[in-house]
N, CA and C of each residue as an Amber inpcrd file, in Angstrom:
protein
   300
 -92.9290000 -35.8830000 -41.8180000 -93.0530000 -34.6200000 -42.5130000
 -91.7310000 -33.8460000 -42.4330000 -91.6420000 -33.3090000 -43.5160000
 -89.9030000 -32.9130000 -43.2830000 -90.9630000 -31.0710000 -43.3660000
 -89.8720000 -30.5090000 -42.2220000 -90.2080000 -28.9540000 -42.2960000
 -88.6380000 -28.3620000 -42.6870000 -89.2550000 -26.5280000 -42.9990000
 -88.0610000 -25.7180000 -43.8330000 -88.9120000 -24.7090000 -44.0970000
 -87.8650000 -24.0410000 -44.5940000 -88.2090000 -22.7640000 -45.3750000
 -88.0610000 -23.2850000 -47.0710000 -89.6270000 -22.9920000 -47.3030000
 -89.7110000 -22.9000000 -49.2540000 -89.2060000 -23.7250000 -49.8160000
 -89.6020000 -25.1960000 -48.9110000 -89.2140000 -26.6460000 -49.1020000
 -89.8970000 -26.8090000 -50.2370000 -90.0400000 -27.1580000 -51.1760000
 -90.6090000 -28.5900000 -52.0400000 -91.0850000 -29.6920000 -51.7370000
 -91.4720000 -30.5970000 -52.4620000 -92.3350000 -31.8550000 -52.3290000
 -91.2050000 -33.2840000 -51.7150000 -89.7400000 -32.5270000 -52.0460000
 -88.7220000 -33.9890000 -51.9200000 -87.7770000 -33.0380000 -50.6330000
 -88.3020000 -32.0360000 -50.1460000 -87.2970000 -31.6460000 -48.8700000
 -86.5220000 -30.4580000 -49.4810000 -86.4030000 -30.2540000 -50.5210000
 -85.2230000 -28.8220000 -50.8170000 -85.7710000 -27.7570000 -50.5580000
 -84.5450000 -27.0020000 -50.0280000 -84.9380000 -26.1310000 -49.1040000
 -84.6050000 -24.5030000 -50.0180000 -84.6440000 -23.6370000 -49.2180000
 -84.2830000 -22.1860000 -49.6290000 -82.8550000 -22.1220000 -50.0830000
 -82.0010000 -23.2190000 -48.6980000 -80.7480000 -23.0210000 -48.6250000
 -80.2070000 -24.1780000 -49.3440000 -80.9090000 -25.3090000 -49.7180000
 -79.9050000 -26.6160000 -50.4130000 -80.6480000 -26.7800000 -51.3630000
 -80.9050000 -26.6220000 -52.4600000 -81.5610000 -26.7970000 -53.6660000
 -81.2460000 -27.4300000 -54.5280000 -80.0300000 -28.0450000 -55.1570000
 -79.9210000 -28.9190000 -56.3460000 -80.8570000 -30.1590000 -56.1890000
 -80.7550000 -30.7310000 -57.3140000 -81.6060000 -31.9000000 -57.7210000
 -80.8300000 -33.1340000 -56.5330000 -79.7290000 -32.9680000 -55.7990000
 -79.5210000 -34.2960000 -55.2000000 -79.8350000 -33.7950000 -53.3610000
 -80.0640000 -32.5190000 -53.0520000 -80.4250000 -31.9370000 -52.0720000
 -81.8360000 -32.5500000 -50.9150000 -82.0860000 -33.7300000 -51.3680000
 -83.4310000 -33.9230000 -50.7690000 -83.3550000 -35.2670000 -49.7520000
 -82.3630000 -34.4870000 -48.6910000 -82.4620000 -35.6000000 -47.0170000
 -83.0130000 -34.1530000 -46.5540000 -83.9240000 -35.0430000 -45.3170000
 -83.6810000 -34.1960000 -44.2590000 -83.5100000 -35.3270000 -43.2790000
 -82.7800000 -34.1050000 -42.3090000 -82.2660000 -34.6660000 -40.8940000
 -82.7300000 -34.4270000 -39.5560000 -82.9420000 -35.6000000 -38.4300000
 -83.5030000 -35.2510000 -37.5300000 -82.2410000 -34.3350000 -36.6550000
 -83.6220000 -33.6320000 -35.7080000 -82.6520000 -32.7230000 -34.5710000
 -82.8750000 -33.6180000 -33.4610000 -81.3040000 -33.6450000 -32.5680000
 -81.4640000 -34.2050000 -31.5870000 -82.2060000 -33.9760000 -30.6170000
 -83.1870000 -32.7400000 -30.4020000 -83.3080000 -32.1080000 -29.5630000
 -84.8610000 -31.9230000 -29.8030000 -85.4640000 -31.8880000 -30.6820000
 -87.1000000 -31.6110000 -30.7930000 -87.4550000 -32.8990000 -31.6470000
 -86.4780000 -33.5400000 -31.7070000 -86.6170000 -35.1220000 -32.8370000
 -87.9620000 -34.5000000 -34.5870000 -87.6480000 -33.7120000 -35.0390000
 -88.3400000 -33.7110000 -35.8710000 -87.2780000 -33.4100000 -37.3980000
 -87.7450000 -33.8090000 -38.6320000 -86.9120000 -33.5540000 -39.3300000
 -86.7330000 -32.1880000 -40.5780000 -85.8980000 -31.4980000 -40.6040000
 -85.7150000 -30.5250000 -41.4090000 -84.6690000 -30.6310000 -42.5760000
 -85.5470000 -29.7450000 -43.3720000 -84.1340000 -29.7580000 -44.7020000
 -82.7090000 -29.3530000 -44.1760000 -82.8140000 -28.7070000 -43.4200000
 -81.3610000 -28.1450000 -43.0300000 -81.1060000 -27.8280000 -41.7070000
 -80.0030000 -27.6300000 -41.4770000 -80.1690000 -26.5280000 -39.8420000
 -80.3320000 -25.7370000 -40.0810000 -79.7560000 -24.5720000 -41.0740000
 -80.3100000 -23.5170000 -40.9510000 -81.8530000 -23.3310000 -41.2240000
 -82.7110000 -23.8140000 -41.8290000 -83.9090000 -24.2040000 -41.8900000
 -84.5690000 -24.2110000 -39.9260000 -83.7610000 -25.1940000 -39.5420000
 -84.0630000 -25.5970000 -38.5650000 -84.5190000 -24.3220000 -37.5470000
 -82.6030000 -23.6240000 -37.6130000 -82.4360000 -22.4170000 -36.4510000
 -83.3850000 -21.1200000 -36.5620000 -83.5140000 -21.3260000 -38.2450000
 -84.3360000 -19.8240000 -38.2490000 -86.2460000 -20.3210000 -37.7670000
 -86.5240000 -21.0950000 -37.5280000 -87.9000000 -21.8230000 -37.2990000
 -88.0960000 -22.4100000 -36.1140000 -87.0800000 -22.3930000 -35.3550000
 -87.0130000 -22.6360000 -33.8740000 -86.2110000 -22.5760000 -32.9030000
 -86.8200000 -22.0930000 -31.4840000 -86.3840000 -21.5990000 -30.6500000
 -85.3180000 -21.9560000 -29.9180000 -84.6100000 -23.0230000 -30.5300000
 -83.2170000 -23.7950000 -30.0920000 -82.6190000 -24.0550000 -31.5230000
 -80.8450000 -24.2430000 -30.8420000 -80.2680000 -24.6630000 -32.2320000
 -80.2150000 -25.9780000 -32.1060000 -79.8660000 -26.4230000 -33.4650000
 -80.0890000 -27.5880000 -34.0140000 -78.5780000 -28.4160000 -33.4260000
 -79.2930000 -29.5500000 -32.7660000 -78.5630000 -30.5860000 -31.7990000
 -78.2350000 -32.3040000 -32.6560000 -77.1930000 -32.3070000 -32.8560000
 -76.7830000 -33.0260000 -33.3660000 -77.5350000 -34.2940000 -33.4070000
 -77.6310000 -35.7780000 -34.0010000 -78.8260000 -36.6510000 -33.4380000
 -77.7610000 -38.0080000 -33.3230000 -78.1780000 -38.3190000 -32.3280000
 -77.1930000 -39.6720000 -31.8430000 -77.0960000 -40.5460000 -32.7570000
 -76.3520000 -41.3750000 -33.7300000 -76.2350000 -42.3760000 -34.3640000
 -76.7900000 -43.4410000 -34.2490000 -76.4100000 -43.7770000 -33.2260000
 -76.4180000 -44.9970000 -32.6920000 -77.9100000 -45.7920000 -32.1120000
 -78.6040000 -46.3690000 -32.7910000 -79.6380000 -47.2640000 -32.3810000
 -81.4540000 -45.8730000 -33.0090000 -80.9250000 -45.4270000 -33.8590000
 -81.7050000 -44.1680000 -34.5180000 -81.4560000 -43.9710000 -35.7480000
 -82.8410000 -43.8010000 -36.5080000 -82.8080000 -42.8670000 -38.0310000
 -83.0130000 -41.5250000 -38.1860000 -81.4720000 -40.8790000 -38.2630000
 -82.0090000 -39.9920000 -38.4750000 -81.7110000 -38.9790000 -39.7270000
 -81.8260000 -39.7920000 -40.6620000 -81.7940000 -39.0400000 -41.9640000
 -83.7590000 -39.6930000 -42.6220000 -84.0360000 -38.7800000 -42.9790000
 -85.2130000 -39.0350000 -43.9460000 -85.2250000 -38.7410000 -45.3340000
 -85.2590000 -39.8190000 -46.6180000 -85.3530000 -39.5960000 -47.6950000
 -86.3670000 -38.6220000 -48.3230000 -86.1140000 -37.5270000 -48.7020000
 -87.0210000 -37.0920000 -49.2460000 -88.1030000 -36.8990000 -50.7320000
 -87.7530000 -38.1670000 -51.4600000 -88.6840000 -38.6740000 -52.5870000
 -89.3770000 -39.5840000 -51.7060000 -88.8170000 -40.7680000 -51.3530000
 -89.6350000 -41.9790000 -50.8280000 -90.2320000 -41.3880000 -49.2880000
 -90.0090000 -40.6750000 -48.7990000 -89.8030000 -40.5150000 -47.0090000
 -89.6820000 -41.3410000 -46.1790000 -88.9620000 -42.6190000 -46.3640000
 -88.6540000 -43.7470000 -45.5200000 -87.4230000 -42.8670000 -44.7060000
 -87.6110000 -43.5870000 -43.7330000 -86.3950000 -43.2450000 -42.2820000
 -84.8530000 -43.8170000 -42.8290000 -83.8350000 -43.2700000 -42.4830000
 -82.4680000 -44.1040000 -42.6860000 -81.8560000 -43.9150000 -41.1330000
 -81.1250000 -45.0380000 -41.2390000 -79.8690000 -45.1700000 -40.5350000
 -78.6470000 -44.5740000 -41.1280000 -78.0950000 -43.9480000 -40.1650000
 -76.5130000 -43.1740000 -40.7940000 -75.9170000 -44.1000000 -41.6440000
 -75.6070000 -45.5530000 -41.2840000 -75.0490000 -46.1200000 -42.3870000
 -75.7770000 -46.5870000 -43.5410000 -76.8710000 -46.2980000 -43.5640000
 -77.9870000 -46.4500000 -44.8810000 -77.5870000 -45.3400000 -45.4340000
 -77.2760000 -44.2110000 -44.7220000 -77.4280000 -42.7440000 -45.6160000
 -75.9290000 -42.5880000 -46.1880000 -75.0850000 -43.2670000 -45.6220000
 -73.8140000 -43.4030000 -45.8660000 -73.1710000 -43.8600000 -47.4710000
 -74.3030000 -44.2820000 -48.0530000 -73.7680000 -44.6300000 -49.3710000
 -74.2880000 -43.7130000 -50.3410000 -74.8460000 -42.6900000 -49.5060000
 -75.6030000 -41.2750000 -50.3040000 -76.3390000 -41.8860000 -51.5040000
 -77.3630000 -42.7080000 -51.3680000 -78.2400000 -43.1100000 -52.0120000
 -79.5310000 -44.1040000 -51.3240000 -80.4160000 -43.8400000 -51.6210000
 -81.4440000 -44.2730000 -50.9050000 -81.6570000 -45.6390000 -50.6110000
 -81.7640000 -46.9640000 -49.9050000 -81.9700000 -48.1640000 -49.8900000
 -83.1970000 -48.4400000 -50.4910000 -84.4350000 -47.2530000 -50.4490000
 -85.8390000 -47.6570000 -50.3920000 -86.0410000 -47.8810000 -52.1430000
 -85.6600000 -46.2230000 -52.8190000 -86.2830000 -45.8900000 -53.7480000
 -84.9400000 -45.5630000 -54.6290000 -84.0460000 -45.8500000 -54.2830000
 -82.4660000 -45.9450000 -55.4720000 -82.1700000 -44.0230000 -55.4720000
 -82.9940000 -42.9900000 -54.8300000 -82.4960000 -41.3820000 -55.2770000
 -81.4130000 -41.2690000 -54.9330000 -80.6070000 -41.0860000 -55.3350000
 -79.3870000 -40.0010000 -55.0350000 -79.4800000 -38.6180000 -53.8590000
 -78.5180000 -39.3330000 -53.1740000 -78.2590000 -37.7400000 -52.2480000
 -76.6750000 -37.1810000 -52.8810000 -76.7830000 -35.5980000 -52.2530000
 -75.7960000 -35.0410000 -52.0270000 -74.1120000 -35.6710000 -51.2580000
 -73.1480000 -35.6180000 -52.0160000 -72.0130000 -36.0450000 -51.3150000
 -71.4070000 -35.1100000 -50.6030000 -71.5400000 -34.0580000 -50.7810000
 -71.1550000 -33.0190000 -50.4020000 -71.7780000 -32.7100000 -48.9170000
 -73.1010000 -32.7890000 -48.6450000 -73.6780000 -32.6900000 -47.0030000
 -72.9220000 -33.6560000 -46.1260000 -71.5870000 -34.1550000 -46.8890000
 -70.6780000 -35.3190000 -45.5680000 -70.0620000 -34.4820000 -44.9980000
 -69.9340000 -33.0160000 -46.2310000 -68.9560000 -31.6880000 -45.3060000
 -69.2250000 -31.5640000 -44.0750000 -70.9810000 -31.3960000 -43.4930000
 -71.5000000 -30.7620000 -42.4880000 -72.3660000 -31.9920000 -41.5640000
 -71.0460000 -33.2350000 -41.5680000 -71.6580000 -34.3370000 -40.7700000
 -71.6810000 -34.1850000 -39.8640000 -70.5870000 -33.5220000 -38.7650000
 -70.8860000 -32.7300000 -37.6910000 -71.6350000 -31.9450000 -36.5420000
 -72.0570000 -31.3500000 -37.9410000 -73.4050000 -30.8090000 -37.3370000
 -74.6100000 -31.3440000 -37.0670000 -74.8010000 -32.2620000 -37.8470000
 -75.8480000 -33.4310000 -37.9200000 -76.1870000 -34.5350000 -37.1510000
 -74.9210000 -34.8760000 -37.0490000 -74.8000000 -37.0430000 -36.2190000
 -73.5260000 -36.4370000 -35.4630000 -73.9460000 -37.2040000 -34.6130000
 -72.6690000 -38.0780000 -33.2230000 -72.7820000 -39.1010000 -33.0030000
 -71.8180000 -39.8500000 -32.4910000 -71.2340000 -41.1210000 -32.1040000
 -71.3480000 -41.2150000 -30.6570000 -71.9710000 -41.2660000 -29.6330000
 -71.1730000 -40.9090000 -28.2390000 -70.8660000 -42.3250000 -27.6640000
């Protein structure tokens, strides 16, 4: 289940809305997935903790809702169901995934 604020049926949120806007990402820290961090921060009582890469999915498609691996999500298009993601959320990979 992907949570947010004034999400939609494919994950878009208040704050990411175009038509290619629909991952959400797990938090490292409560493992559940949201449209956004800010989604995340304003809806819970911790900020949003980056999610380990490595041996974890943590991007979720939001047409199909199959799980990805960072390098599944890496070609910003879905393996399951062919949707298109955003290229632009590579800005705020950071915030999202680590490597450790």
């Amino acid at each position: 289940m992907i949570k947010g604020i004034e999400i939609d049926s494919c994950g878009r949120c208040l704050h990411y809305h175009t038509d290619l806007d629909i991952v959400a990402l797990q938090c490292g820290e409560c493992k559940q997935y949201y449209a956004c961090y800010q989604c995340h921060d304003q809806l819970c009582d911790h900020p949003f903790k980056a999610m380990d890469i490595r041996n974890s999915k943590p991007v979720m498609c939001g047409q199909c809702k199959n799980c990805l691996t960072f390098a599944q999500y890496q070609h910003y298009q879905c393996p399951f169901c062919q949707a298109n993601f955003n290229p632009r959320c590579g800005l705020h990979k950071d915030i999202y995934f680590e490597n450790k």
